[in-house]
MARMAR-661734 format. One line per field, with one value per residue (C-alpha): x, z, y; residue in one letter; residue number from 0. Coordinates in steps of 0.2 Angstrom, whole numbers. Each point is the difference from the previous one (the first is absolute). Layout:
X c(X ...)
Z c(Z ...)
Y c(Y ...)
aa c(a ...)
i c(NUM ...)
***
This chain:
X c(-71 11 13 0 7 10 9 3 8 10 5 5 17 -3 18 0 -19 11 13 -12 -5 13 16 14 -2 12 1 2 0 -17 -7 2 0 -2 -8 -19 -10 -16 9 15 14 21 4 -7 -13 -10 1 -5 2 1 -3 -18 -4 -4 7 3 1 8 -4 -17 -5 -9 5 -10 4 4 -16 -5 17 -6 -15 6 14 -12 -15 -12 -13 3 -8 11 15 -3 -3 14 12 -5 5 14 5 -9 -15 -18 -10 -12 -18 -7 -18 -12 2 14 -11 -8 14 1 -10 14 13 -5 -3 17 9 -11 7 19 -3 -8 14 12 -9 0 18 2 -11 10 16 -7 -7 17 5 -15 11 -17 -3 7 -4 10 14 2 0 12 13 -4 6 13 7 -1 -1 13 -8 6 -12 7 -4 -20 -3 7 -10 -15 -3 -14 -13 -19 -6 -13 -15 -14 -1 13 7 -19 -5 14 -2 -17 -4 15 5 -16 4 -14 -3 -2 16 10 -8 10 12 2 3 -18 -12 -20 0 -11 -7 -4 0 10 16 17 17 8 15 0 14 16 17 -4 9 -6 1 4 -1 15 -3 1 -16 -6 -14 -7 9 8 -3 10 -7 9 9 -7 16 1 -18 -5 -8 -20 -2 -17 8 1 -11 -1 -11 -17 -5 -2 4 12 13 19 -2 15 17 1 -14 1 -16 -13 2 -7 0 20 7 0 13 4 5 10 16 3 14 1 -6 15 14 -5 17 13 -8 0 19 6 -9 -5 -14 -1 -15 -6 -15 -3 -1 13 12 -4 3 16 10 -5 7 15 4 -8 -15 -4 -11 -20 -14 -14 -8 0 -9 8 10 -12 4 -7 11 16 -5 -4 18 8 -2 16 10 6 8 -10 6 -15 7 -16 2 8 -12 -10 -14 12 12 -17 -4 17 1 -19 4 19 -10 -13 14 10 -15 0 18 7 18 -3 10 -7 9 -5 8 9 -7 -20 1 -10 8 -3 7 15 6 -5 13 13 0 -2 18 -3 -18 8 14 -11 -11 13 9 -15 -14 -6 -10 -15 6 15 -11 -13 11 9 -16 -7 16 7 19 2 -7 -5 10 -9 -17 -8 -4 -18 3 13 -12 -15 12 4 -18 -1 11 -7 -12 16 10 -15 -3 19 -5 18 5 20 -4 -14 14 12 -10 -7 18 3 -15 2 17 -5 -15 11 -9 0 0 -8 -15 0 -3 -12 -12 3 -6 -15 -2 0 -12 -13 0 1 19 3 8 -11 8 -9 -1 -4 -20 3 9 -2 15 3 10 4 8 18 -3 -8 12 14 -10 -12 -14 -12 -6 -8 -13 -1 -12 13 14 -6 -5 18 6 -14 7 16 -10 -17 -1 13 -8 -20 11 5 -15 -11 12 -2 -20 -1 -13 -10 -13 17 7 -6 4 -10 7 16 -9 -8 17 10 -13 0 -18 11 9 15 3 -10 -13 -19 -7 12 -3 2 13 2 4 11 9 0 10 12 4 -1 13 12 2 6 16 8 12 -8 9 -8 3 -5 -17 -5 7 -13 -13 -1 -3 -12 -11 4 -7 -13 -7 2 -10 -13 0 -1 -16 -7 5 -10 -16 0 2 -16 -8 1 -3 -17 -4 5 -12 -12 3 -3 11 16 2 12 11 -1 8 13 6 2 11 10 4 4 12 9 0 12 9 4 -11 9 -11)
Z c(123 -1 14 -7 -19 12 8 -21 -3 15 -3 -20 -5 -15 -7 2 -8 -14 -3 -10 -11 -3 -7 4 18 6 19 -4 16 11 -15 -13 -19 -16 -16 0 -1 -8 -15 -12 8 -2 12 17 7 13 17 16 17 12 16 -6 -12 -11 -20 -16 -16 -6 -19 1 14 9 17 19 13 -1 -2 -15 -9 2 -6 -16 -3 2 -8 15 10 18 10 -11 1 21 1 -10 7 20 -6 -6 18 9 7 0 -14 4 6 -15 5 -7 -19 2 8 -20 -5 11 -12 -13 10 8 -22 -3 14 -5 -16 6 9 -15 -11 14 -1 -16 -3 14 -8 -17 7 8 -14 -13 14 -2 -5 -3 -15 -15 -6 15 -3 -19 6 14 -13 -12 15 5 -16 -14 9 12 16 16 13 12 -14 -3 18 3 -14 5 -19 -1 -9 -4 -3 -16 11 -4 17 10 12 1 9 10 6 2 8 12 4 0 -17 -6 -18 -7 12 -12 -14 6 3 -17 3 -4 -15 -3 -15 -16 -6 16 14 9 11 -10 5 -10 -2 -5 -6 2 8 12 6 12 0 14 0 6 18 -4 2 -13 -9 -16 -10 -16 -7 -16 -8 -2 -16 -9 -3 23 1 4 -13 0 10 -4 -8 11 3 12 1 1 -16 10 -18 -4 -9 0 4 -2 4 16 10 14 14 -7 9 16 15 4 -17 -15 -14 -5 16 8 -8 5 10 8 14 4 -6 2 15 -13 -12 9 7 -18 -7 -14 -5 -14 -9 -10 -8 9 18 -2 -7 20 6 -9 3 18 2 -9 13 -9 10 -12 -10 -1 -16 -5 -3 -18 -3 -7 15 6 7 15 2 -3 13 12 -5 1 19 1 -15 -11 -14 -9 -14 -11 -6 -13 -14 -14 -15 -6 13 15 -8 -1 15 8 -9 8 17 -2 -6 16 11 -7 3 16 6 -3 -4 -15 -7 -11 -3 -13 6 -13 -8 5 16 14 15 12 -18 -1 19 2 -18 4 21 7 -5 -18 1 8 -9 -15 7 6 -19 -12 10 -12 5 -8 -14 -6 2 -11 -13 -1 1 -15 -10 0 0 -17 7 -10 -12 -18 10 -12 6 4 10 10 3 4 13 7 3 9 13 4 14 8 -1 7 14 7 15 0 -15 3 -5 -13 -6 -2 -5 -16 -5 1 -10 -12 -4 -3 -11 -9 2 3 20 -2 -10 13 13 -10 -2 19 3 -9 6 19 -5 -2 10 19 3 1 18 12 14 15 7 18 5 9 -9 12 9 18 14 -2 -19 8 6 -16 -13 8 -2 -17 -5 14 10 15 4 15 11 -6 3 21 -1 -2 13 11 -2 7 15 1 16 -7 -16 7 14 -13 -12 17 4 -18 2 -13 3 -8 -13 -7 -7 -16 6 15 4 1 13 9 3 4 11 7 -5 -7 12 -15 -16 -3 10 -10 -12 -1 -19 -5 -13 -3 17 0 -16 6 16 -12 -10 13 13 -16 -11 20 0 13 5 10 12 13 -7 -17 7 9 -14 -13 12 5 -20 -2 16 -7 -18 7 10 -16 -10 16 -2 -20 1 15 -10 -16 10 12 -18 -8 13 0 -19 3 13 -14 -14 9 9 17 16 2 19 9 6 -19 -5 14 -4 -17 3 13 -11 -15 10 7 -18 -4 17 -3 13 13 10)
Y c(12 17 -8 -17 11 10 -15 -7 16 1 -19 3 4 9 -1 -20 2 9 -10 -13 12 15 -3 10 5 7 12 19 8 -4 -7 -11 2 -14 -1 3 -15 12 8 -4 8 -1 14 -6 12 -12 6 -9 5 -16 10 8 -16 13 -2 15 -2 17 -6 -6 9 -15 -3 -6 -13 -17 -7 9 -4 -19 6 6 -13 -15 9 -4 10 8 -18 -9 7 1 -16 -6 10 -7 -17 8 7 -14 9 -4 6 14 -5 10 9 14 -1 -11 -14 2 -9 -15 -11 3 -1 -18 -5 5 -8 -15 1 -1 -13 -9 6 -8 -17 0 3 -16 -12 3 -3 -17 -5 2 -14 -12 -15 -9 13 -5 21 5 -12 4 20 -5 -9 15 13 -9 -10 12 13 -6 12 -5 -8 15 15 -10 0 18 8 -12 -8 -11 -9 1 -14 -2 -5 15 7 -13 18 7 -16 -1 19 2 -19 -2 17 9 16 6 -2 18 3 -14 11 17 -8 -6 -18 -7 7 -4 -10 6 -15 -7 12 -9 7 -6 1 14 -12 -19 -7 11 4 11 17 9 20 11 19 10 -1 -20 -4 -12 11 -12 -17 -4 -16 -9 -15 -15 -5 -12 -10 0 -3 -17 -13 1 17 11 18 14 12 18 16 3 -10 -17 -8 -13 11 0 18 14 -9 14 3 15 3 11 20 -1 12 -7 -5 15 -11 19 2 -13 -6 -21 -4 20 -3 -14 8 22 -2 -7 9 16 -4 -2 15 -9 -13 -15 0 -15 -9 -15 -7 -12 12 10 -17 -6 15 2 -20 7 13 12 6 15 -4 6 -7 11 -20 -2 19 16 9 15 19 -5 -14 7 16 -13 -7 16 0 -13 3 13 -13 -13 -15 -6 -16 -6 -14 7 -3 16 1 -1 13 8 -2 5 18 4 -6 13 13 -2 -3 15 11 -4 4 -16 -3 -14 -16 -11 -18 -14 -17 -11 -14 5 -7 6 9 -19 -9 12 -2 -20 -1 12 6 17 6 0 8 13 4 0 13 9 0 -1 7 16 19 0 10 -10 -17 7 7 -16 -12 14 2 -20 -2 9 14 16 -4 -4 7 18 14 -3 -16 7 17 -14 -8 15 5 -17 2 19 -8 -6 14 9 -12 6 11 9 12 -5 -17 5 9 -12 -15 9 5 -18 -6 16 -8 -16 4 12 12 20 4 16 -6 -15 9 13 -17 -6 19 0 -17 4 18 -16 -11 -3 -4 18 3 6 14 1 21 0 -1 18 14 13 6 -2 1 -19 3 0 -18 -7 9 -11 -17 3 11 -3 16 -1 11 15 -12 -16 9 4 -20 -5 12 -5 -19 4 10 6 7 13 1 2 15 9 -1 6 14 5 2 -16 -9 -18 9 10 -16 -8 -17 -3 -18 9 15 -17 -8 16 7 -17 -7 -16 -9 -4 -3 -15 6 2 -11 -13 -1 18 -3 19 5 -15 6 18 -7 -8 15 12 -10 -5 17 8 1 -14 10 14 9 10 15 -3 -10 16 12 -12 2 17 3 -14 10 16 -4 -10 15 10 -12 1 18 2 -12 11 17 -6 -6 18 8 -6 -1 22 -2 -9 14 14 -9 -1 17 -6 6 -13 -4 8 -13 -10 20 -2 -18 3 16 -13 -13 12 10 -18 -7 17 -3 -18 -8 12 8)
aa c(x x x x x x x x x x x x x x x x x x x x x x x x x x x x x x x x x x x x x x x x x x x x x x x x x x x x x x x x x x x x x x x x x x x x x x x x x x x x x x x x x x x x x x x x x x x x x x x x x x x x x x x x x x x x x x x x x x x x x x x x x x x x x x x x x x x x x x x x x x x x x x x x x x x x x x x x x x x x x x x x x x x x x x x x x x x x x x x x x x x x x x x x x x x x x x x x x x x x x x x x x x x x x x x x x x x x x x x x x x x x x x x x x x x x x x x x x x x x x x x x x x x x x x x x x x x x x x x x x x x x x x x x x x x x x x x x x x x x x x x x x x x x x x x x x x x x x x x x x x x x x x x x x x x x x x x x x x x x x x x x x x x x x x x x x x x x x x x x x x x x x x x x x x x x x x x x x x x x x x x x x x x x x x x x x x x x x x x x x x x x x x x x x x x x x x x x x x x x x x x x x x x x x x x x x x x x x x x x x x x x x x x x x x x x x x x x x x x x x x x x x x x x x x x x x x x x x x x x x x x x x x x x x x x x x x x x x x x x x x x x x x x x x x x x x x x x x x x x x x x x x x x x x x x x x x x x x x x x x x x x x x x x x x x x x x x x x x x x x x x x x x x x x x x x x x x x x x x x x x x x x x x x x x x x x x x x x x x x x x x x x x x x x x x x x x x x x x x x x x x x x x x x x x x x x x x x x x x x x x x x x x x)
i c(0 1 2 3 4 5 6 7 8 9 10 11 12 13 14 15 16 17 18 19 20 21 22 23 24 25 26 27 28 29 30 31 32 33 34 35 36 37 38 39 40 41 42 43 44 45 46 47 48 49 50 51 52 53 54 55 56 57 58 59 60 61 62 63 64 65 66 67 68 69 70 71 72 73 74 75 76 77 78 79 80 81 82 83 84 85 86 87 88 89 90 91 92 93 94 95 96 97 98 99 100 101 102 103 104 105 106 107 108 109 110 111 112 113 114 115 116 117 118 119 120 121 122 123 124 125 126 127 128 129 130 131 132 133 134 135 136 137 138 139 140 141 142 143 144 145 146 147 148 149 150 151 152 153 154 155 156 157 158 159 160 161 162 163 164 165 166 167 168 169 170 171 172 173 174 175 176 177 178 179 180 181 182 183 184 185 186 187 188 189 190 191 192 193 194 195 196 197 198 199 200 201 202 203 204 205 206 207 208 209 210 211 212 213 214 215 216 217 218 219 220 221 222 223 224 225 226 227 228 229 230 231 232 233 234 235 236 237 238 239 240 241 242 243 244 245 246 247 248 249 250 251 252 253 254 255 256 257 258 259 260 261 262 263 264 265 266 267 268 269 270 271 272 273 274 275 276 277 278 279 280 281 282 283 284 285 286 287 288 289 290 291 292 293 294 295 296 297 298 299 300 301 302 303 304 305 306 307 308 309 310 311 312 313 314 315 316 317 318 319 320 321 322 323 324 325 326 327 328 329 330 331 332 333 334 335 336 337 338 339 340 341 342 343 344 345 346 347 348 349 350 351 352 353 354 355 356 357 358 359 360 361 362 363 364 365 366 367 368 369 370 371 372 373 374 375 376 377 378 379 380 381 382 383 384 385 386 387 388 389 390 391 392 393 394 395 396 397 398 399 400 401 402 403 404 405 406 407 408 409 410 411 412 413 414 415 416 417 418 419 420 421 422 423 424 425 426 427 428 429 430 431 432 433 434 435 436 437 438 439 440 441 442 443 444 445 446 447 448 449 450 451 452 453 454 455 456 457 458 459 460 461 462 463 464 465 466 467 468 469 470 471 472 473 474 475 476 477 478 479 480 481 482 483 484 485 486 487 488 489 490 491 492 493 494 495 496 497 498 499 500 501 502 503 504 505 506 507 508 509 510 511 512 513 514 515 516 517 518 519 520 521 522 523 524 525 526 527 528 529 530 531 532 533 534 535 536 537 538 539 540 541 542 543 544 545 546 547 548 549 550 551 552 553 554 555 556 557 558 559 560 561 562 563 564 565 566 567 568 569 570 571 572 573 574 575 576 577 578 579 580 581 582 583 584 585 586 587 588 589 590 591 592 593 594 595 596 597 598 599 600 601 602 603 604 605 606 607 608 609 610 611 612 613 614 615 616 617 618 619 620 621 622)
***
């Protein structure tokens, strides 16, 4: 098992890895820098170091190889991530044993369960076809008549149709291609009914979209009921979900949370557009499906739909991975302004550059491109597209503005926008946007910012500053003053030499009398003292030593010259021994005071050590 990891970490290029993820990079001598994908950052302070696979954070202080980054950007276990990241590179997964082997059920559920979700997705798409479906036919004319989709955009985004029979894709899946029932039931796609008992297709009788996580795999469903005026004459009402009842049900229906889909979590239409998205810095987001849709068929592949819920922290950190700018474009009555100013303030907690845009005449961002083109949605966002702060003071204020407005409403609408100028991770643009609505509002700056004061002493929008895990100064202090607050420690600082060359760092360390037991890290003693073979050697999931690795290869400076690596380590040795010897002195010590209490003669050589290292503490180790 350890060579088959080795051979996935030797394979992976942890800078290609990156680039889906950290925006920014850009090289810096041996390594490479951008923003951190872990923390809200403007100045970049992410470090990765291609020819070790190792990365740094110098703000957050997280760091380890390359399989532990996917770990934490896709929020999966260790056998997950190395299994993803072999068909990634086009190697076999691992023949997991031991406690792995515990797993294998689950793994073979979940693999059943894409493969059901695949099918599924399949079967829709056939069945929006069906000619001899007057359903299928009313939803085609709907897609492609009012609509007005393109047969090309339906087939690439793999729109369908479920068809209103109770459990018409459970037959099909369990009869003719052999999917178990309870793994249609994880997979969200089939649920037992409470009256009867019986298994029910979770969707009957909708539009279908299916739902792919970032990685583009398809992860759960969306369905949309047909319109009454586009359904056919005669048909039995809709119905979805676990009830099994005849019901019209919600307008949008999305799978239920499974193992794959979490609808706080995954954003529709990411997964197909996160390389525009990520090459134009910037991300659309809208309400519906067919907003994703209709901009993508008007060239604009930006867009990403929370799927008819509120938009959630979670899914704008997943978002910040690509982007650094977002546009919410939301209907413009009361609950989408609503709407709009919570999804900026989320967005602006989370580092985002924000716009928000209303679109004339209430049409919906497909209506608004079908009526007018690309050109004119874009200069409209580029010429009316608002921060948050001037957006909600308008949509507060009205046209007349402060004007006519008392005292106390104008102080009650200032209190109201406090949560967005808190949510503003900068203070020079804090600053600037509450001069903005203090002159608006009419109001005086310095008791504004008095209240926005008091305000942030409450709550949690406060800014958080991250001080380094270790505060003890080291010999490594030089390096990490230049790149942030991180400081290595005496045994991480010998690592990052020993990554440059071990045998010249485990020479000297010997020559200096320093042996394993003197260091306080002993996977760090293993690998200098070669008990580890490399870095990656060990436990393949020891995610400290990995993070360790990262730190300790990335706060080194790049740019050693022979002199200066031998001047660094000859003071890492030399303080290493006088640690040894500090801990030696105070053990030799009590060990005489426990002889004096208890008034018992002191061996002779114990006396004669003691005097040894005392009198080389005074000399500086010189003997």
């Amino acid at each position: 098992m350890s060579r088959e990891i080795e051979a996935l970490r030797s394979r992976l290029d942890i800078l290609d890895l990156a680039k889906d993820y950290v925006r920014g990079l850009r090289r810096s001598g041996k390594s490479w820098v951008g923003l951190c994908p872990f923390h809200e950052e403007k100045t970049p302070s992410f470090h990765l170091d291609p020819s070790r696979g190792v990365y740094y954070c110098f703000g957050c202080q997280q760091g380890g190889d390359a399989i532990k980054f996917y770990q934490e950007m896709e929020k999966v276990d260790f056998k997950q991530a190395v299994e993803s990241l072999c068909d990634r590179v086009g190697l076999t997964r691992p023949a997991w044993s031991g406690r792995a082997g515990l797993g294998q059920g689950e793994e073979k559920l979940r693999a059943a369960v894409k493969k059901a979700l695949d099918l599924a997705a399949a079967l829709y798409a056939d069945a929006l076809e069906l000619r001899e479906d007057p359903e299928a036919e009313a939803a085609r004319q709907y897609i492609l008549g009012r609509r007005q989709l393109t047969k090309a955009v339906i087939k690439e985004y793999r729109a369908g149709w479920a068809p209103r029979l109770s459990n018409w894709l459970f037959t099909i899946l369990v009869t003719k291609h052999g999917i178990e029932p309870r793994v249609l039931e994880k997979a969200g796609l089939a649920a037992v009914s409470s009256r009867t008992g019986r298994y029910l297709d979770f969707f009957r009788g909708r539009i279908m979209f299916p739902v792919a996580d970032p990685q583009g795999n398809i992860c759960g469903f969306g369905g949309r009921v047909l319109p009454e005026d586009s359904a056919p004459k005669g048909r039995l009402p809709a119905a979805g979900g676990q009830g099994g009842t005849a019901s019209e049900g919600p307008k949008y229906l999305n799978s239920p949370d499974t193992y794959f889909f979490k609808k706080g979590e995954t954003l529709y239409g990411l997964g197909a557009h996160k390389g525009r998205i990520r090459e134009q810095d910037k991300a659309y987001i809208v309400e519906g499906y067919f907003d994703v849709l209709g901009l993508a068929q008007a060239g604009l592949p930006l867009a990403a739909s929370p799927m008819g819920g509120a938009l959630t922290p979670d899914q704008v950190r997943i978002l910040k991975r690509f982007a650094s700018k977002v546009v919410l474009i939301f209907d413009p009555d009361a609950a989408g302004i609503s709407s709009a100013v919570r999804a900026g303030r989320i967005c602006l907690a989370a580092g985002l550059e924000v716009k928000i845009m209303l679109l004339s005449g209430g049409l919906d961002p497909d209506e608004f491109v079908l009526k007018y083109g690309r050109q004119e949605f874009e200069r409209l966002e580029a010429g009316q597209a608002k921060d948050l702060i001037d957006f909600e003071m308008e949509s507060r204020l009205g046209p007349q503005g402060a004007s006519g407005l008392g005292l106390e409403e104008r102080l009650r609408l200032a209190k109201n926008i406090l949560p967005s100028l808190a949510a503003m991770p900068g203070a020079i643009e804090r600053r600037e946007a509450i001069i903005r609505a203090a002159q608006a509002l009419r109001l005086d700056l310095t008791g504004f910012e008095r209240e926005l004061d008091r305000y942030l002493s409450r709550s949690s929008g406060r800014e958080v500053i991250l001080e380094p895990k270790n505060s003890r100064p080291s010999p490594g202090q030089a390096a990490s003053d230049q790149r942030g607050k991180t400081v290595l420690s005496l045994d991480e600082a010998l690592l990052g030499l020993a990554l440059y060359d071990k045998a010249a760092v485990r020479k000297t360390l010997e020559k200096a009398g320093v042996k394993t037991e003197d260091f306080i890290e002993p996977q760090i003693a293993r690998y200098i003292y070669g008990e580890k073979a490399g870095p990656n050697s060990g436990e393949e999931s020891d995610a400290p030593w990995q993070e360790m690795l990262g730190r300790a290869a990335l706060t080194q400076s790049n740019d050693l010259t022979e002199a200066e690596f031998s001047r660094l380590l000859d003071e890492y040795a030399a303080e290493m021994r006088q640690r040894a010897l500090v801990k030696e002195f105070r053990r030799l010590r009590e060990d005489i005071r426990r002889c004096q209490d208890s008034r018992t003669a002191c061996d002779e050589s114990v006396v004669r050590r003691f005097q040894e290292v005392s009198r080389l503490l005074k000399t500086g180790n010189k003997e």
